[in-house]
Structures are given as C-alpha cells and as structure tokens.
C-alpha positions in Angstrom: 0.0 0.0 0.0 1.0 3.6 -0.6 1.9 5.9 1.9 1.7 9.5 1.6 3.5 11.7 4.3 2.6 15.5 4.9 0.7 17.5 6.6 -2.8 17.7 7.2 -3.5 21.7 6.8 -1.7 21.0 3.7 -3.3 21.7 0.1 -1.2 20.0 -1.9 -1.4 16.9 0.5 -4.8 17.5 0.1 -5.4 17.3 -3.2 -3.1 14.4 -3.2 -5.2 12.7 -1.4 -8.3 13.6 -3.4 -6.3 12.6 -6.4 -5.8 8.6 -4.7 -9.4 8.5 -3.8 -10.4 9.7 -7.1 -8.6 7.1 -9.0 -9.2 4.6 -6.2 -5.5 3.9 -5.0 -5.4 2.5 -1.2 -3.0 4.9 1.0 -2.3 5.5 4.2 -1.7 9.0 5.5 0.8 10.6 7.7 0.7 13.7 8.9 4.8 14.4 9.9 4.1 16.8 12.1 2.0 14.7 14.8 3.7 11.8 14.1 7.8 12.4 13.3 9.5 10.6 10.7 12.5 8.7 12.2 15.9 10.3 11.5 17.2 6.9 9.7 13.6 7.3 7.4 14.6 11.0 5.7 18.5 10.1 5.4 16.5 6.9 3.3 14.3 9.7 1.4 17.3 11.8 0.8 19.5 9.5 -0.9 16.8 8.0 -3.0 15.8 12.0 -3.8 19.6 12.8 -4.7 20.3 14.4 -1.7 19.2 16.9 1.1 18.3 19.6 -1.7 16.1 17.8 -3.3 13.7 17.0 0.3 13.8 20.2 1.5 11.7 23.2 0.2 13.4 25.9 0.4 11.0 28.6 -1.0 8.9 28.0 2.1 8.0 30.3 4.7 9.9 28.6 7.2 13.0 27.9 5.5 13.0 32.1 5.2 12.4 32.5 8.7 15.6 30.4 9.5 18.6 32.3 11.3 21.0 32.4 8.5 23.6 29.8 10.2 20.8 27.0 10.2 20.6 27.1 6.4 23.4 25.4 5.3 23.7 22.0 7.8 27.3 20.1 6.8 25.9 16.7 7.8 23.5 14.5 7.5 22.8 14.3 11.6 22.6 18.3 11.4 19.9 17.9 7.9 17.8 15.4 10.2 17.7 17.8 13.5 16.8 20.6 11.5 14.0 18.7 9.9 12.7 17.2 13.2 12.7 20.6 14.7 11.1 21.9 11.9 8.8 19.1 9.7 7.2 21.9 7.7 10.5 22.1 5.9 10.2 18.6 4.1 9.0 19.3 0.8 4.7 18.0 0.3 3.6 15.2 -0.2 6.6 12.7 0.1 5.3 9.2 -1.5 6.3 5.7 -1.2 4.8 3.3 -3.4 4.9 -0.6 -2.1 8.2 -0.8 -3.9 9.7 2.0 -1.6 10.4 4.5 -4.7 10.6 8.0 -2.7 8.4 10.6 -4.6 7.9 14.0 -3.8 5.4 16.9 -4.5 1.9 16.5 -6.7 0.9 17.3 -10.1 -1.6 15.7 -12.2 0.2 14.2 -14.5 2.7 13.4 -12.2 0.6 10.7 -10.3 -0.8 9.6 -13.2 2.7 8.3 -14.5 3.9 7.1 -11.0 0.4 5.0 -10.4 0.0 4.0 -14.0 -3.5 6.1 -14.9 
C-alpha cells in the first residue's frame, strides 16, 4: 500500500489525497508533524531524492524565517535535526509506493505516470 507523508493543513497533501481516492489507490496518510519521521527514514528519502536539496523546500515560509547559520547544515545528523525541529520544511507530499520509490510533490500528470493512470 502507498503511503503519503505530509501534513494535514496542507493543500497540496490535500489534493493528493483527493487525487488517490479519485482514482481509487489505497494509501495510508501521515501527517509528519504529529507523528515524526524517524531520523534513519529522511536520510533513506534523501538519498533515493539525490540528496538533502532535493527533500527540503526551500522557498517555504519557514525555511526564510531560519537564522541564517541553520541554512546550510554540513551533515547528515545536522539535515535530520533541523527537519525534526522543523517538519514543515520537508518538501509536500513525500510518497512511497509498495516498492519503496521515494516521490515528492503532486501534479496531475505526475501521479498519473507514478500509479499508471
């Protein structure tokens, strides 16, 4: 089954959603800011991403509220600190397929390619 992590005030994760009940795809949903994704998980999503760049969204709100040292962690243990202090920073909706293929963000035509429809 398909899980879909983000958070629940989200629109994007919203409309995600609508788009896997429209098209009848069973998922599970996770909102990451009541329940945190473990530190081991987002080095996984990273690396499958093609690094830290690619997971966090930097044109949010949040990431421009950051004190200017906290934008550029060296490591991967600073990456997942800064991402359990701050969850709204992952980039919406992150999906795993069964197979475990990390996905991130929403479009049409993106979902329609990544669940064959």
């Amino acid at each position: 089954m398909t899980t879909l992590y983000g958070l629940s005030t989200c629109d994007t994760c919203r409309k995600a959603r609508n788009w896997l009940d429209r098209f009848e795809v069973p998922f599970t949903f996770v909102d990451y800011r009541a329940n945190l994704v473990p530190a081991a998980t987002l080095k996984d999503w990273a690396a499958q991403l093609g690094g830290w760049e690619k997971l966090v969204n930097k044109s949010s709100t949040t990431w421009r509220n950051l004190l200017p040292q906290r934008k550029n962690p060296g490591s991967d243990p600073e990456w997942t600190l800064l991402l359990k202090e701050y969850p709204a920073l992952v980039r919406r909706p992150v999906v795993v397929p069964e197979d475990g293929a990390v996905s991130v963000g929403f479009s049409d035509n993106g979902f329609k390619k990544l669940f064959g429809k």
